[in-house]
N, C-alpha and C positions, 0 to 999 in steps of 0.2 A: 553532411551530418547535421543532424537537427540537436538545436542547444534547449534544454529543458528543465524547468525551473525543479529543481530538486531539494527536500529539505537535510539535512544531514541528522542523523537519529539522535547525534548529542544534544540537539539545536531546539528538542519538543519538550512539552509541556503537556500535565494531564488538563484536557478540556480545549484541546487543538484539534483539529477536524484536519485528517488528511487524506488523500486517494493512493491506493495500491492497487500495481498487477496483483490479481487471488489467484493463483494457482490452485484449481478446485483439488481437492485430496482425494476425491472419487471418481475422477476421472481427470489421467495426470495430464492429457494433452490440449487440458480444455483451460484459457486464463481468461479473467475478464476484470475488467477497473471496477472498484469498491470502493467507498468512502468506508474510511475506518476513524474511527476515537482513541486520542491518545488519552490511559487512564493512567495512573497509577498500579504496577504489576502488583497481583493480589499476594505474592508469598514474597516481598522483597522491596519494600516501602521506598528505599533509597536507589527506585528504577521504575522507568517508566513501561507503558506494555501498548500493543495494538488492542483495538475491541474490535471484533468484524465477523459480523453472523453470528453474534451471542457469545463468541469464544474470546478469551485470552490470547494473545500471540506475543511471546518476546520479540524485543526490536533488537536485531543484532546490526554490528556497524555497517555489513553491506547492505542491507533491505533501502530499496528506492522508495523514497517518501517523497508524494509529490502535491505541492501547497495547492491547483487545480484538478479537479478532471479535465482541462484541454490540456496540459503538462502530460498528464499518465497516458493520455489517448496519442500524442505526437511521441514518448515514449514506446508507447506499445505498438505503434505502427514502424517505427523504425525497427523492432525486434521481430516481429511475426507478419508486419505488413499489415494490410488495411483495419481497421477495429470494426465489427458488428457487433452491434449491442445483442445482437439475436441469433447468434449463432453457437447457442449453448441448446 
């Protein structure tokens, strides 16, 4: 088992820069690492939110927040196996 630097979603700040598995919404079988921004969530000032591909994402307490993309990439390869950046 591979140990992988995780951030825990209490643990962020708006203007933290973090990487997530994106599960694309239009196509559910396909995931790939994203850097996303922690902002300040636009309806609910006393909670923080993802930013990633122009959208809003609440941070709920299970979402894996990871401080690298080599952290999300030795995640993501332990969950699906090998990462290609090109294989969307």
């Amino acid at each position: 088992m591979i140990i992988v630097d995780t951030i825990d979603p209490k643990d962020v700040k708006p203007g933290d820069e973090v990487f997530v598995i994106y599960n694309n919404p239009h196509t559910p079988t396909v995931s790939n690492i994203t850097p996303a921004e922690i902002v300040q969530h636009p309806k609910d000032p006393n909670r923080a939110a993802l930013f990633i591909h122009e959208t809003f994402h609440t941070i709920e307490d299970d979402d894996a927040l990871f401080s690298s993309e080599e952290s999300a990439k030795a995640a993501y390869n332990e969950i699906f196996g090998e990462y290609d950046e090109h294989h969307y």
